[in-house]
VEXNU-659466 format. One record per residue (C-alpha): z, x, y; residue in three letters. Coordinates in pm, whole numbers, plus 50000, padded with zeros to 5 digits. Each point is the difference from the previous one (the first is absolute). Example, Ala and Ser with C-alpha at 12.3 -4.5 7.8 and 13.67 -1.06 7.14 Angstrom:
BEGIN
507805123049550Ala499345013750344Ser
END
This chain:
BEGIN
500005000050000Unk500835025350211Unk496595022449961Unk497984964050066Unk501994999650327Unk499535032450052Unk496134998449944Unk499684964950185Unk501775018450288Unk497705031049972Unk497024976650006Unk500724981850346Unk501365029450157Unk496465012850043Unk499634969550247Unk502815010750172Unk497894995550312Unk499304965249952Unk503864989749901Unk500305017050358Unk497594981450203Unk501004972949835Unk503305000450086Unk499485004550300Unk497924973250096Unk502354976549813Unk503025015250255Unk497474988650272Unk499514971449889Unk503454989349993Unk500695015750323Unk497324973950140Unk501554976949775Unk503294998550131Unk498955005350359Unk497334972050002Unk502744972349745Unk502654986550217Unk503435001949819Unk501654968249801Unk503904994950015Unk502344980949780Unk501674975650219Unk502924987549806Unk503294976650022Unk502374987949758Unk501774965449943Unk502514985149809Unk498704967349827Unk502354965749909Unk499774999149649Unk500424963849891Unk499775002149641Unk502194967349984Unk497954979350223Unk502724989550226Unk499035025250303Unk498194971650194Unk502834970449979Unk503165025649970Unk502144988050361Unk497984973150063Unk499954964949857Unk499364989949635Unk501055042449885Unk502664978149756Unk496874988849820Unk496955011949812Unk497424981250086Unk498645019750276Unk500495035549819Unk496875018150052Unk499995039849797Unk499805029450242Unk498985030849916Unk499035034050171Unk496795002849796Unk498974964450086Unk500905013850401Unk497755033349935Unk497264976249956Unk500684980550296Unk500395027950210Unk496225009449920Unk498184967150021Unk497194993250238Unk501584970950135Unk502405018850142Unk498195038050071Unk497154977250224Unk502324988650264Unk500945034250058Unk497195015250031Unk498874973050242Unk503215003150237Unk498695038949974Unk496884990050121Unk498705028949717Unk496704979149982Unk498515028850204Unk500255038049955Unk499425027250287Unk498755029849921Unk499705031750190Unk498275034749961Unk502155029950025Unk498555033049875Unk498824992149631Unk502704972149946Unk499274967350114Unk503224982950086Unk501754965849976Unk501234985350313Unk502734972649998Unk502934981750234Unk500475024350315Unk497545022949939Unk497084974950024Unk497935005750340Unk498644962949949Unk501434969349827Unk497154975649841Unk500324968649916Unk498134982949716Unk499044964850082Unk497744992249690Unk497775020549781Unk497674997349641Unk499125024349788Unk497485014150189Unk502805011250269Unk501855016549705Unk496725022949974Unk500485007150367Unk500375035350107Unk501054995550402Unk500575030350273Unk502104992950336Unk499645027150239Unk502054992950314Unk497064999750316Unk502074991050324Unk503794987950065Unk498804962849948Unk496795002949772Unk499505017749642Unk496775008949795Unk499584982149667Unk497765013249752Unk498724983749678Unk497395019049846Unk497265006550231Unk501294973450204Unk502295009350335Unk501844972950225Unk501735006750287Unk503014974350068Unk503104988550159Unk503465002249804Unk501574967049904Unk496794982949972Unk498764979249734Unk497375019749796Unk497874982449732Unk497355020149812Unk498504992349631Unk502635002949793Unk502684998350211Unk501924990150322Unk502995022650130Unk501345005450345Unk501015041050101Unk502885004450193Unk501705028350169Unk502275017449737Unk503725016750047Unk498495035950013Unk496904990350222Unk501085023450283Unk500315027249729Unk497205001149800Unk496054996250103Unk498435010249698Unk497584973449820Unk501314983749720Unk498434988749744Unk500914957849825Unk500184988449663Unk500694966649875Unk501914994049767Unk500464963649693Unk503894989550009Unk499054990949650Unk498985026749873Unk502415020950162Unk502934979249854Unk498904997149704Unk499625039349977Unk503265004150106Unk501164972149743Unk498315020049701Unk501055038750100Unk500795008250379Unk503064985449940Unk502125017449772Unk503954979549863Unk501855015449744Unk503414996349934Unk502215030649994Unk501844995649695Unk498474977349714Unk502204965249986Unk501535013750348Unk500014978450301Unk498685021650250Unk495975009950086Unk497805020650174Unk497104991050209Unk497775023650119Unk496185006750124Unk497645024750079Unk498335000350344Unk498075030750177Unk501984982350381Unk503735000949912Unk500744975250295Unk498174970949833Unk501095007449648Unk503784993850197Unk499184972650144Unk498154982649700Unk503045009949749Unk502294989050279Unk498544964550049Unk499744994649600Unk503705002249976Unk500614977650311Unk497314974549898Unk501364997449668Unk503445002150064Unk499654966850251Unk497774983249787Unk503115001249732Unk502294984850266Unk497294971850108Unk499764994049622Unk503894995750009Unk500314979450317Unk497274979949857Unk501904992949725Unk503204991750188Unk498084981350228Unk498284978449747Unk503494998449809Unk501374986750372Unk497354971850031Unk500244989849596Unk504054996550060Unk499064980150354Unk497664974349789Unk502795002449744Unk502904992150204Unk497874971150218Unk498964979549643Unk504045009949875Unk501714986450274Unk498134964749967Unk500985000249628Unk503805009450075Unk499794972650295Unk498894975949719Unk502555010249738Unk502594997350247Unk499754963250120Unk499144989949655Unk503335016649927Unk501134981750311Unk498744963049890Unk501415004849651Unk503465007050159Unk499474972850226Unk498914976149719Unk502635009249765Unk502694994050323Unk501175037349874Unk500805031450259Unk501965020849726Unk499684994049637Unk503225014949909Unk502104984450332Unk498254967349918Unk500744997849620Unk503615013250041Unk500184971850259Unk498124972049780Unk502345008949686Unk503555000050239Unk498564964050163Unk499554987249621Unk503345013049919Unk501394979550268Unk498214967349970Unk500615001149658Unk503845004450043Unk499464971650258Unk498044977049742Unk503385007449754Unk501864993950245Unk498134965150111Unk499924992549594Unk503425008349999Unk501184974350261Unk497424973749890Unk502145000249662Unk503064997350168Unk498524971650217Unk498604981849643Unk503205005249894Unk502184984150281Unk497254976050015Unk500834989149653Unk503465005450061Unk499644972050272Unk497954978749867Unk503194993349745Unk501854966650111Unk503365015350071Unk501085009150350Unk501695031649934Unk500045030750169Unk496675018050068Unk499775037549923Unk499895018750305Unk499575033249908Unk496275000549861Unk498235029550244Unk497794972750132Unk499405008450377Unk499574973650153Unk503004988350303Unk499264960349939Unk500435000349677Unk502925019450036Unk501994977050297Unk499074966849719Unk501295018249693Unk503085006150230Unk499994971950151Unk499814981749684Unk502545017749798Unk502504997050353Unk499364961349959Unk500315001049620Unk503575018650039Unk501414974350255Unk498414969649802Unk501955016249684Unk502945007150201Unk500024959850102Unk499544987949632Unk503155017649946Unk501614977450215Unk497724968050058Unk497764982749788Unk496115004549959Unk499874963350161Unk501445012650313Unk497714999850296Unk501115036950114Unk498895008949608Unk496784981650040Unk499115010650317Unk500615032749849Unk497804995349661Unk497384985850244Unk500285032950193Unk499665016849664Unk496864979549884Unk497945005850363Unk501095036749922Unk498995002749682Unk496574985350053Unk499765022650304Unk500685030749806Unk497154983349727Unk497564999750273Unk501035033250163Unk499415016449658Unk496654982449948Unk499145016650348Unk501565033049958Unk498344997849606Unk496354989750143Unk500765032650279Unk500745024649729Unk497324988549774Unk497795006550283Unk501345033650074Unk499845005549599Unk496174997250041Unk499635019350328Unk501895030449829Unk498144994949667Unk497045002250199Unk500775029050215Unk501275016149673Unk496624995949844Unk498485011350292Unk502075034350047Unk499695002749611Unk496384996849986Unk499685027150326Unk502015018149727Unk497534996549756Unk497135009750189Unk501285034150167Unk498565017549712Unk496224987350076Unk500504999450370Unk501345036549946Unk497175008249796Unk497964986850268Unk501145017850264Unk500145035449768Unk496404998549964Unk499174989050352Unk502045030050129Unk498825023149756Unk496524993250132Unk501575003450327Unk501795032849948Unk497035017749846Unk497644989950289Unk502935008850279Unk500555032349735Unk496255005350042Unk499584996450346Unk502885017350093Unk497825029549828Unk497234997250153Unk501855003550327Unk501505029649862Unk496795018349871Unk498264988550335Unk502445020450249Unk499845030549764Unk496264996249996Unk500064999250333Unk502405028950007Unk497525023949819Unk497324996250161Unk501665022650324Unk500845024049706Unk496635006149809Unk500135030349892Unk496425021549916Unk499005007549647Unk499925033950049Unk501935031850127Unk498115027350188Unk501965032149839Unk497665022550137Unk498004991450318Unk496365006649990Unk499025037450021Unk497465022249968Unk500105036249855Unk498705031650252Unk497965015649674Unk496964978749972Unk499494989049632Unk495955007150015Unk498505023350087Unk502145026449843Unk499085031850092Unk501575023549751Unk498354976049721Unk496644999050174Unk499955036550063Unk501135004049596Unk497484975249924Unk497125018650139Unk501005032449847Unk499734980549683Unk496634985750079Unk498995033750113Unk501115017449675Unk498984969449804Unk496794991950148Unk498305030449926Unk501625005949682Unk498604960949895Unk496605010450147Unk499625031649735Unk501504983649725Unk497754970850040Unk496995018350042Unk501535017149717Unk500264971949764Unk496634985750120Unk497655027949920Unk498245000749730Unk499535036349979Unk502155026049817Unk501535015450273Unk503125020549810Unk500025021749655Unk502444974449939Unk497864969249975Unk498475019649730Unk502685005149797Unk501704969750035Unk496594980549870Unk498735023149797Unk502655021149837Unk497695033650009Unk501265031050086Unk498945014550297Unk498545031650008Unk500075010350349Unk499384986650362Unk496735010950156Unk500855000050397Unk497414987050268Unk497835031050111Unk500145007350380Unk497305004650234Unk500275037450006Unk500255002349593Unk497085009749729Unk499304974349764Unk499805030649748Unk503165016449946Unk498675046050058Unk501765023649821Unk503095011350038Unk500554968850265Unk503194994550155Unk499294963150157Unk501814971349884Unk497714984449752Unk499445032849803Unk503854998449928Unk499464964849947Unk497685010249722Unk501645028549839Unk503304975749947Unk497744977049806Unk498725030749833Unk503495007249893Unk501024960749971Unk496984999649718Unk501545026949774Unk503414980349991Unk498934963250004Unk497995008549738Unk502615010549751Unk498535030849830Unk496844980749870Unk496135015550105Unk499204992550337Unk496845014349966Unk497514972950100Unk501044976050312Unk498324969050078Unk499744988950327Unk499584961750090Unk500974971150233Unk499894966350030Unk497244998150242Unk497585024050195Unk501045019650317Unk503695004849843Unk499465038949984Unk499385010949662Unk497195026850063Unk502355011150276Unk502945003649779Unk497545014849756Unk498625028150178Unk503675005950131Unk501735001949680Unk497265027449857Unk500455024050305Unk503564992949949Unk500205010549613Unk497225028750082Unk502195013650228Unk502415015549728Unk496435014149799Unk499554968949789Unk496694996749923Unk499574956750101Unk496184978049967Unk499664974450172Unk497744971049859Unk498624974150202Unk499804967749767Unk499494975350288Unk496734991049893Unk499694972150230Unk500685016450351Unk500365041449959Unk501985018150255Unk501875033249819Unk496625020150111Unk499484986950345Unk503595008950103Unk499795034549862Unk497145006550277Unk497815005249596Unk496974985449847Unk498414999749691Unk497194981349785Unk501284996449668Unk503134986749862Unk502254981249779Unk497634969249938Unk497005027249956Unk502125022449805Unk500164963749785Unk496454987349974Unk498555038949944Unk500615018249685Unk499045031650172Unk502285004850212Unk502895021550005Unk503814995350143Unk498865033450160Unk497024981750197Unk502774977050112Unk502385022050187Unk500675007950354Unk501665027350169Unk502554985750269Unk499695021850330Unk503795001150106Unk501375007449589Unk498245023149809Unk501924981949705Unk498624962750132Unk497384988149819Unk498034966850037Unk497634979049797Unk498264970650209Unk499004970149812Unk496245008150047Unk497844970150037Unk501484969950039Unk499454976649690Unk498664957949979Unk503034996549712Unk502715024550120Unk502464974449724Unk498005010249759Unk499375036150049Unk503775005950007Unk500424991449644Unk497545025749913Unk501115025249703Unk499315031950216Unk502394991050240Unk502695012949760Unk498145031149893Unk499875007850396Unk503584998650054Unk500835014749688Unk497755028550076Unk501785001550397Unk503545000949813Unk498925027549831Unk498675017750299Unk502194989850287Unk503954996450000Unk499684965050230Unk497214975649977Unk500154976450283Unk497634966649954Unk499644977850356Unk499004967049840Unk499174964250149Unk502494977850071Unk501654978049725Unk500754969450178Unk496304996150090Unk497865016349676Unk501495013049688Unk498695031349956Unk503415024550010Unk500804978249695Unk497515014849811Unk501055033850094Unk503364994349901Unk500435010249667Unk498665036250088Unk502845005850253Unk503635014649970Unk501234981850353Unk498734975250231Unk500724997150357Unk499744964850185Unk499685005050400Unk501474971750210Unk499235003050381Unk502564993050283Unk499004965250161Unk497384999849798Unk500354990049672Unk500994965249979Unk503014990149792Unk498304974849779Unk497755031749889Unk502985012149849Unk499494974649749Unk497605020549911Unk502065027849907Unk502394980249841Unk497384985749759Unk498685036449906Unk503945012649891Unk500534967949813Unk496705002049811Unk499985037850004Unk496805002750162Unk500125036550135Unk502015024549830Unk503305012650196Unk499184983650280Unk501995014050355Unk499744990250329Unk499275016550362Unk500814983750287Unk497125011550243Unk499774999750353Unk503674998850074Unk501444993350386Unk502635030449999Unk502234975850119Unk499964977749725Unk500935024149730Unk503495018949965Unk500015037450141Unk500835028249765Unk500135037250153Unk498265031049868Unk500505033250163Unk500374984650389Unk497044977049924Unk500494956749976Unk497574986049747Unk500124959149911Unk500705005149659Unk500774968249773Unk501605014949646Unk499564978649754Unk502994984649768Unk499035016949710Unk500215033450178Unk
END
C-alpha cells in the first residue's frame, strides 16, 4: 500500500506545476468569492414554551377550569409548527414592508439595504407577475425629482407620486438616509407568498434545546442583521398576542354564553319560585314543620275539648235521666257542667227542696206553704228539664264543631307528608337553579377577572440576537475548500484522463492485463539522439539497451536465447527499431548477431540501416541456387551486424512462411552467428511470426507508450494462453521518462521498469 502511494505520488508530482497554478487560481477564486458574497448571520432567540400536556392551559383561572369539556392538548411540538406557518410569517413580512429589496454596488459586493440605511422608501400599490420580473434603478436627479430606469426605459419624476407602469404601480419616497447616500439603487420585487412560504419550509429554523424539554430556539439566516431582528422579533410578539386574543376570546365568548345563560336561568328560577309561592299559598302553609307542629297541638286540643264536650253531654244525659224520674229530690250539683243557669236552678231547686223537706217535718204535704213549695219544685224541675235540653242541644253542637275541626287539623295532619313532598321537590328545583345561577355569577366575575391577567404563551429567555461571525461565507472553510479543489481538481483531471484512455500508458497496465514479464522499458528518444545506438555510446537509450541485454540472460532462466523474435500488435510500434538496436547492442560485447527481415508485407530492417540489396529471404525461398552467403549484408556501424532483407516482396507472403527452407536458414545462422534476430510482421494484423515460432528460443512482444491500445492486449493474452509464440516477453517502447520509476547507474538516471520476475 505504501509503494502504490508512493508511486501514485511520484506520478502527479511531475505536474507539480499544474497542482500549483491550480491552486492558485482556486485561492483567487475564493478571494473574489468572498469579496464579491455578502456575509449571512444566524440571528437567534430563545423561549420558554407552556407545555399543556393536560389540556387545561386555556380554561385554568378562568371559568369552567373545574371541568373537562373545554380541555384542548398543548404541546411545544404542536407550537413549533405554529410558530412557522404562513399564516402567521405573511403578516410580518408585510408590516416589514420586505416586498421590495434595495440593492447597492460596492466594490465587487452588491449590498442589501434595509430600515435606516435606505436612501428611498417605495411603496408597492399593486403588481402581477410581470412586475416580479422587474429589474428597476433609482438614481437620485435633483432635491425633489429622481431618475427611474426600467430597462432601456428612463423616467424622470417627483417623490410621493403615484407611479403606474406594466406590471406594477409604486410610489418612491424620500428614505431615512436620503441626505447620506446618492448612489443609484437598484429595486426588486419581491411574492409575500413565496417568501413565507420559504421561510415556512427552511429560513426558519425551531428546535427545542433538550428533547421532551420545554424550551426552543428560533433562529434565521439573513445577509442584513437588522431585518433578521426585527423579523425574529415580531414572530415572537405576533404570536405571543395572538395566544392571549385566543384566550380573551375564549373568556369573552365564555362571558356572553354565561350572560345568555344567566338571562334564560333567571326566568326559570322566577317561575320555580312563584310556583313554589302558589303551592304555599294553596296549601295555606308558610313552614311545613311550624305548621304541622301547630296542626297536631290544635288536634290535641280540640280533641281534649270534644272529650271534654262528650264528657259533659253524659253527665247532662245522665242528670237528664236523673230528672226525668218522678221524685223531687235533690239534684246533683257537682257534675263539671259549666253552665251558671243551670247552676243557680240546681241550687235553687235543691234550696227549695231542703225547706219543703224541712216543712214536711213539721206540716203536712196538704199545707199551702208545702204546696206552694212542691209547686216551686215542679216549675223548677221542668226549668232545669228545659235548661238541660238547651245546654244538651249547645254541647251537641259544640260536639260537632270540635269533631269537625278535629277532622280538619287531623286531615292537615295527614297531608304534611304530600304537601312536604311537594314543597321538597319544588325547592329542590329551586335550589339547583339558585345553586346554578349563583355559579354562573361566580364563574362570570372570575372570567371577567382574567381577562386583565392573560398571560402570553410564551417566555422570551433569550431576546433576539445575532452572532458577530457570519455563518456563510466562512473564510477559513472557503480558503480550505479551494486548496482542496486546487489539489483535487487537477489530480481528478489526470486520473480521469487516466482512466479514459484507451492507450497503455504505464508498464503496469501491461502486467496487470497481461501477466508477462517485462523485459525492459525503451525511453522516448530526444531530438538531439540517434535512432541507432554507436559504439561504445554513453546516451540514455544505449544503457537502456544493454539492461535489457542483461535483463534477457536472467529472465530467461539459463535456457538458449539464441534466436529472438520481434513482433507487435500492430505496425509503427517499433520492432525494426528495437531490432536493429538490440543487434548493435549484443555486437557490442563481439557477438556475432543477423538480423532477418521477415516482414514480407512492408520491409524496413534495410532502409533504416542506410543498405540495399536485391535478393533475399523470399528469393533465397523460391531459388534453389542460392546460397545463405548470397543473402548476407555487412552492417556499416558493427563489423559483427549482419542483415538479410526479405528480397522481393511475395503475392502469398502466408504461404511462403511455412516454407521448409526457412528452418534450414536459421539453422544454418545458429550455426554461424551467436544471435539471430528476425523483425517479423505484426501478429495482431497477419500471422506470419506464428509460423516462425517454433524455430525460436525467445520472443519479444513490443507495446508502444500511448500507442498501443489496451484492448490489443487481448491479443497478447490470447498468444500466452494458447502458447502461440514461444517465451514470449514484453518491451514497453517509447516510454515518457516520467512515467517509469528512476534507477541510477554511475551518476546517470535511466527509466528503468524491472520486471517481477527479476
Amino acid at each position: 500500500m505504501i509503494k502504490n502511494l508512493k508511486e501514485t505520488v511520484q506520478k502527479y508530482a511531475k505536474y507539480w506545476y499544474i497542482f500549483i497554478l491550480s491552486i492558485g487560481l482556486c485561492f483567487l477564486g475564493a478571494y473574489l468569492y468572498l469579496q464579491s458574497t455578502p456575509p449571512v448571520y444566524k440571528i437567534s432567540s430563545t423561549l420558554l414554551m407552556e407545555d399543556d400536556k393536560k389540556g387545561d392551559g386555556e380554561v385554568k383561572g378562568t371559568a369552567f377550569s373545574d371541568l373537562n369539556m373545554f380541555k384542548t392538548d398543548k404541546k411545544v411540538d404542536n407550537e413549533m409548527e405554529v410558530l412557522r406557518s404562513k399564516d402567521l410569517i405573511r403578516p410580518i413580512l408585510k408590516t416589514l414592508s420586505l416586498e421590495t429589496s434595495y440593492f447597492q454596488k460596492n466594490g465587487l459586493k452588491k449590498t442589501e439595504l434595509y430600515g435606516s440605511n435606505l436612501p428611498i422608501n417605495v411603496k408597492l400599490l399593486g403588481i402581477n407577475q410581470l412586475g416580479y420580473s422587474k429589474k428597476l434603478t433609482i438614481k437620485p436627479a435633483t432635491a425633489s425629482t429622481f431618475l427611474l430606469e426600467d430597462k432601456d426605459e428612463h423616467w424622470e419624476l417627483p417623490y410621493g407620486q403615484t407611479i403606474q407602469k406594466p406590471g406594477y404601480k409604486i410610489i418612491v419616497n424620500k428614505g431615512p438616509n436620503f441626505a447620506k447616500n446618492t448612489n443609484p439603487v437598484d429595486i426588486r420585487f419581491k411574492d409575500l407568498n413565496l417568501m413565507a412560504e420559504f421561510y415556512s419550509l427552511k429560513g426558519l429554523t425551531i428546535q427545542p434545546i433538550v428533547k421532551e424539554g420545554n424550551t426552543i430556539t428560533v433562529s434565521l439566516n439573513d445577509n442584513v442583521p437588522q431585518r433578521g431582528l426585527d423579523i425574529l422579533t415580531l414572530l415572537i410578539n405576533t404570536y405571543n398576542e395572538e395566544n392571549v386574543v385566543k384566550k380573551n376570546i375564549i373568556a369573552v365568548n365564555t362571558i356572553r354564553f354565561i350572560d345568555n345563560r344567566l338571562k334564560y336561568l333567571s326566568k326559570d328560577l322566577s317561575v320555580v319560585e312563584q310556583d313554589v309561592e302558589n303551592y304555599k299559598q294553596n296549601n295555606m302553609i308558610s313552614d311545613v314543620g311550624v305548621e304541622a307542629e301547630m296542626n297536631i297541638l290544635k288536634s290535641g286540643e280540640y280533641s281534649q275539648l270534644l272529650s271534654s264536650t262528650d264528657a259533659q253531654l253524659r253527665v247532662l244525659g245522665s242528670l237528664e235521666r236523673y230528672m226525668q224520674k218522678g221524685n223531687l229530690n235533690l239534684v246533683p250539683s257537682s257534675l263539671n257542667i259549666n253552665n251558671n243557669t243551670l247552676n243557680d236552678l240546681t241550687n235553687k231547686f235543691n234550696a227549695v227542696q231542703q225547706e219543703r223537706t224541712r216543712m214536711l217535718r213539721t206540716a203536712e204535704e196538704a199545707s199551702p206553704l208545702v204546696q206552694n213549695l212542691t209547686a216551686q219544685l215542679v216549675s223548677l224541675k221542668s226549668d232545669i228539664q228545659e235548661n238541660l235540653q238547651n245546654i244538651k242541644r249547645g254541647l251537641q253542637i259544640e260536639r260537632s264543631n270540635l269533631q269537625a275541626m278535629s277532622s280538619r287539623f287531623n286531615s292537615k295532619i295527614r297531608s304534611v307528608p304530600a304537601v312536604e313532598r311537594g314543597i321538597l321537590e319544588r325547592s329542590r328545583e329551586q335550589s339547583v337553579k339558585a345553586g346554578l345561577y349563583k355559579y354562573l355569577l361566580q364563574k362570570r366575575e372570575e372570567t371577567t377577572l382574567s381577562l386583565s391577567g392573560t398571560m402570553p404563551t410564551s417566555q422570551i429567555v433569550d431576546k433576539p440576537a445575532y452572532n458577530s461571525v457570519p455563518v456563510s461565507p466562512k473564510k477559513q472553510l472557503v480558503y480550505l475548500f479551494a486548496g482542496l479543489v486546487g489539489c483535487c481538481a487537477p489530480a481528478m483531471f489526470f486520473y480521469g484522463k487516466s482512466v479514459l484512455n484507451s492507450k497503455v500508458m504505464d508498464v503496469k497496465d501491461i502486467e496487470l492485463y497481461t501477466g508477462v514479464p517485462v523485459l525492459g522499458v525503451v525511453n522516448h528518444l530526444k531530438k538531439n539522439e540517434s535512432a541507432v545506438i554507436e559504439q561504445n555510446s554513453r546516451s540514455t537509450i544505449s544503457e537502456l539497451f544493454r539492461y535489457i541485454r542483461s535483463n534477457l540472460h536472467f529472465m530467461n532462466g539459463g535456457l538458449p536465447d539464441q534466436v529472438l523474435l520481434i513482433t507487435s500488435c500492430m505496425k509503427s510500434e517499433g520492432k525494426t527499431f528495437f531490432s536493429i538496436n538490440l543487434g548493435m547492442t549484443l555486437a557490442s560485447v563481439n557477438k556475432k548477431v543477423v538480423m532477418l527481415e521477415f516482414d514480407l508485407r512492408a520491409p524496413q530492417l534495410l532502409q533504416k540501416m542506410q543498405l540495399q540489396s536485391k535478393i533475399g529471404i523470399t528469393d533465397y525461398l523460391l531459388d534453389d541456387d542460392l546460397t545463405i552467403d548470397d543473402l548476407l549484408l555487412q552492417s556499416r556501424q558493427y563489423k559483427d551486424v549482419v542483415l538479410i532483407d526479405c528480397g522481393t516482396i511475395p503475392d502469398n507472403p502466408a504461404e511462403l512462411m511455412m516454407h521448409p527452407k526457412i528452418g534450414h536458414l536459421i539453422e544454418e545462422l545458429k550455426s554461424r552467428f551467436d544471435y539471430v534476430i528476425i523483425d517479423t510482421a505484426p501478429v495482431g494484423q497477419v500471422a506470419d511470426a506464428f509460423s516462425l515460432s517454433p524455430y525460436t528460443d525467445v520472443s519479444i512482444y513490443l507495446v508502444r507508450y500511448n500507442y498501443t491500445n489496451k484492448l490489443q492486449l487481448n491479443v497478447l493474452k490470447d498468444i500466452i494462453y494458447y502458447k502461440k509464440l514461444t517465451n514470449p516477453m514484453v518491451v514497453f517502447n517509447d516510454a515518457k521518462l516520467e512515467n517509469t520509476n528512476t534507477y541510477g547507474y554511475g551518476g546517470y538516471g535511466y527509466g528503468l521498469e524491472l520486471s517481477k520476475k527479476y
